[in-house]
N, C-alpha and C positions, 0 to 999 in steps of 0.2 A: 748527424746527431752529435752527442758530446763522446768525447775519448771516448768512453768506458762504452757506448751506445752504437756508433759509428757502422755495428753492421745490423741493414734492415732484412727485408723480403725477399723473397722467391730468387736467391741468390743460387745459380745451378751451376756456375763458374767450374770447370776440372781445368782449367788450360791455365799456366803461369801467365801473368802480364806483362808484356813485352812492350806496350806504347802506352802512353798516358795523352788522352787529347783534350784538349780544352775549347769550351768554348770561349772567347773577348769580352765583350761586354758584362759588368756585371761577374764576370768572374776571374779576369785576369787581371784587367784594368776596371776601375769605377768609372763609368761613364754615363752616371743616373745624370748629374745635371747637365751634363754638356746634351746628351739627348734631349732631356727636356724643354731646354731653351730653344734647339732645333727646331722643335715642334712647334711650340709657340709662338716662338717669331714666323716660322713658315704658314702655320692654319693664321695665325693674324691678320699676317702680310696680304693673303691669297685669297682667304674666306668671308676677313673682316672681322673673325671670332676668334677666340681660340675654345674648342672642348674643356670639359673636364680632364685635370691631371689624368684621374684614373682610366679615363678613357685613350689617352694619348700612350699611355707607357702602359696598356693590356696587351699588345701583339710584340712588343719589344722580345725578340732575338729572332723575329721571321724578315724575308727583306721587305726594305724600305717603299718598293715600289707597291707592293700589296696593300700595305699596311697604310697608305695614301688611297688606293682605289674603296678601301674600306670608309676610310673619313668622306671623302668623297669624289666619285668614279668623275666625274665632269671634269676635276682639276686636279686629277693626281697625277700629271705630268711635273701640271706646274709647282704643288707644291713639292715636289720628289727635287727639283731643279733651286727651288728657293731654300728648301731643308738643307742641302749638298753646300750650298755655298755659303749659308750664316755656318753651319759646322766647321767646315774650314777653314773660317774669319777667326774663330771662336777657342779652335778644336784644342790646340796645347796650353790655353789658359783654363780651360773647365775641366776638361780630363784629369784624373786624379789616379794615385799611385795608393793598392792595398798593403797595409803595411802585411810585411814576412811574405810577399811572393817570392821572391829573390831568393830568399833564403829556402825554401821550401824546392823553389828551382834548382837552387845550388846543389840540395840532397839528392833530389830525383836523377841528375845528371851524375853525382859523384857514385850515383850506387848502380848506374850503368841503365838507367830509363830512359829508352826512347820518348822524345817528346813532339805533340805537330798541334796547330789550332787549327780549329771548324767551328765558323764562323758565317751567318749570314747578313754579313758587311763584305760590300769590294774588299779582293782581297791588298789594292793598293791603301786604301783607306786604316785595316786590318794593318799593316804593316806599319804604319803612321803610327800608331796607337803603341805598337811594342818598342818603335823605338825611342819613342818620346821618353818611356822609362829603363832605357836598353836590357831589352828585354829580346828584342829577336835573335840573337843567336843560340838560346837553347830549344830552338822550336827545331827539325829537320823540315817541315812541311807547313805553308798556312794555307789553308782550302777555303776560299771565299764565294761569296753567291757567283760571278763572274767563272765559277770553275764546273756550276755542274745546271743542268737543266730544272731538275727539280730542286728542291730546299725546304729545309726544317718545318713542320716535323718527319716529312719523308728521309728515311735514312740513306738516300742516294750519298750526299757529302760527308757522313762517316763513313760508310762501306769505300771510298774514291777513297779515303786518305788511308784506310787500313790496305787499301789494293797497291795503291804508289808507295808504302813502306814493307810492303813484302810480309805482312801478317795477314788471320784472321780475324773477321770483328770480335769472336770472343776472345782474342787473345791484348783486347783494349780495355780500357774504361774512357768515360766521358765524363767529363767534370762541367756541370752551367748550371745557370740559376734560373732556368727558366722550362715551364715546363714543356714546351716545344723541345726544351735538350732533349731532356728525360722521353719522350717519345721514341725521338730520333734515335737515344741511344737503344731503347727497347726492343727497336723495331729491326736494329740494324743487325744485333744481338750481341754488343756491347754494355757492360755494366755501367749503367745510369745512377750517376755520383749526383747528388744535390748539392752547390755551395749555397750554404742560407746566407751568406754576408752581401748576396744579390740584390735583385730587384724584387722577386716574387717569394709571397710568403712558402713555410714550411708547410702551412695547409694545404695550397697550391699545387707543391712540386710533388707531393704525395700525391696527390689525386690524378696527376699523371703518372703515379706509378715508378717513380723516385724506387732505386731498390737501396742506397746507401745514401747517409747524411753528413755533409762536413759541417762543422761551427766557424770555422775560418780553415783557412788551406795551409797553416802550419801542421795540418794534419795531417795532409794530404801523404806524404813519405810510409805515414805509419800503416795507413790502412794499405796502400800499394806492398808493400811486406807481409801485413795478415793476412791479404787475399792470396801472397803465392804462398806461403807459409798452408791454406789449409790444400792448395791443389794437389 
């Protein structure tokens, strides 16, 4: 939500926060058009068609290869193989940088916050992406689909990252724009952060059960403070 707004629902938190996780797309890096093009060109290339927008960028923050057998099961090899390689060709010209992450990074580190992403993108891919804005060394950990069997909204890959940093999940938050986070964070039992400057509306990340809302992630520093502030 806005400043003043910023804490929602059923927030039962007693534990101080110790790691702040993120998830990539959509909320660390903007990667609405480089995905999109992805898509297009690949169901183009493969199908002959391309879907509706809205229909291409609905499962966006689950993995790729799902999200292929959904469009369609016959050729979800092939388009997961033609997706991978136009992104590639494509990937540091479309990708785009959210203005004040840095900055917002810069506090979380200077006030002593652990930080890791989870992410359902390879986590080599995932790591392309932070450092095109050098952006990977405030991270300790990136957990990508390649690191756990299940994936978002199953909380396997937040539980794995709070286990390999030596916390609890309640002792997290999860910051994505997508409502697959907000499950993920719910289920895991990590504090599910909404960033709305994402892909999926406010209406959305609610109806997943969103328990806190950012407006941009220059926020982010404040509310990690009032949440340990009320533990």
């Amino acid at each position: 939500m806005t400043k003043k707004t910023s804490l929602m629902k059923n927030n039962q938190n007693t534990r101080p926060i110790e790691v702040v996780l993120f998830d990539l797309d959509g909320t660390l890096v903007d990667t609405a058009a480089l995905i999109l093009a992805s898509f297009r060109y690949a169901t183009q290339k493969v199908l002959g068609y391309s879907p509706p927008d809205e229909q291409l960028t609905d499962m966006v923050g689950i993995p790729l290869d799902y999200q292929m057998r959904v469009i369609s099961p016959k050729h979800a090899d092939e388009l997961v193989r033609v997706y991978r390689e136009h992104n590639s060709i494509v990937h540091d010209e479309l990708i785009k940088y959210f203005p004040g992450t840095r900055e917002a990074l810069d506090t979380l580190q200077a006030e002593g916050m652990r930080m890791a992403v989870v992410t359902s993108k390879r986590r080599e891919v995932a790591a392309r992406g932070l450092s095109r804005f050098n952006l990977s060394d405030y991270f300790e950990l990136v957990i990508g689909s390649n690191d756990t069997d299940k994936h978002k909204p199953d909380p396997e890959p937040l539980l794995l990252a709070a286990e390999r940093m030596s916390v609890s999940a309640d002792q997290t938050i999860y910051l994505g724009d997508s409502p697959y986070d907000m499950e993920a964070a719910r289920a895991a039992g990590s504090i599910a952060v909404a960033a709305l400057w994402g892909m999926f509306s406010r209406e959305r990340l609610r109806a997943a059960d969103a328990q806190m809302e950012l407006t941009q992630i220059e926020e982010l520093p404040n509310l990690v403070r009032n949440l340990n502030r009320i533990c």
